[in-house]
TORKOL-4160 file (C-alpha; in steps of 0.2 Angstrom, whole numbers, padded with zeros to 4 digits, m for minus):
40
<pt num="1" X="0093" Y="m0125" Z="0010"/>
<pt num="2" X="0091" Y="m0137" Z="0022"/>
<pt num="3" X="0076" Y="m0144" Z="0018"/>
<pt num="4" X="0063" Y="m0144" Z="0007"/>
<pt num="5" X="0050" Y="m0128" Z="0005"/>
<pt num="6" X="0033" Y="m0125" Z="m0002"/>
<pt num="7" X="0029" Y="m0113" Z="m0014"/>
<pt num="8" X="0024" Y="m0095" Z="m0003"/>
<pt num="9" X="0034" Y="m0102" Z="0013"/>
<pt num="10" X="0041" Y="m0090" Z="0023"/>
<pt num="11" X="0058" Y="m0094" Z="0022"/>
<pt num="12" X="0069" Y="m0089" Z="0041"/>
<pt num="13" X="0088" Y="m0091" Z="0045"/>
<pt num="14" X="0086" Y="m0107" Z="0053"/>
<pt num="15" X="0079" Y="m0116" Z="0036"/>
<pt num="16" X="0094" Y="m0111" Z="0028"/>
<pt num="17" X="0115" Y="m0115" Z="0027"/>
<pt num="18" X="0123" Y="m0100" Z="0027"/>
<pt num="19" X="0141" Y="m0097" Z="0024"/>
<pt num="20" X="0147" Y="m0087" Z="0040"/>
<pt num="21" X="0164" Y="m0085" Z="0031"/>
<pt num="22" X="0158" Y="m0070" Z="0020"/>
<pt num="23" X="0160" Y="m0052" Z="0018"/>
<pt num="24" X="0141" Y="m0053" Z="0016"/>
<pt num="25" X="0136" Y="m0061" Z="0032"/>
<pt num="26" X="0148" Y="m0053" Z="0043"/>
<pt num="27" X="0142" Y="m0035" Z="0038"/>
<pt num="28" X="0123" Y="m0043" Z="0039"/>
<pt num="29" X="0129" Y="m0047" Z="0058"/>
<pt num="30" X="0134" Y="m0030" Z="0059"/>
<pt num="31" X="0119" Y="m0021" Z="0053"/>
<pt num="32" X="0107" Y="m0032" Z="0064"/>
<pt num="33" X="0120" Y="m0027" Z="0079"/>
<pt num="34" X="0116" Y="m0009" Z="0074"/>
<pt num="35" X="0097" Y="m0009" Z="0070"/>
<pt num="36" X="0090" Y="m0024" Z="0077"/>
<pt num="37" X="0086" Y="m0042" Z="0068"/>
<pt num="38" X="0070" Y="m0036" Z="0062"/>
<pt num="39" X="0074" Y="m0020" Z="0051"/>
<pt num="40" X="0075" Y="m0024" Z="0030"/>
């Protein structure tokens, strides 16, 4: 995190460090290419 957060914050991309090295993120990347940033 880079920064505190209060208890039932919304917590978006730019409040966290991610690490863009992963398997995880790249295929995150991939999926929001696909289907669009908004779709869980």
């Amino acid at each position: 995190m880079k920064q505190d957060v209060k208890k039932g914050t919304l917590i978006t991309y730019d409040m966290i460090d991610l690490d863009k090295t992963t398997l995880i993120y790249q295929l995150r990347k991939e999926q929001d290419a696909m289907y669009g940033k908004y779709v869980l």
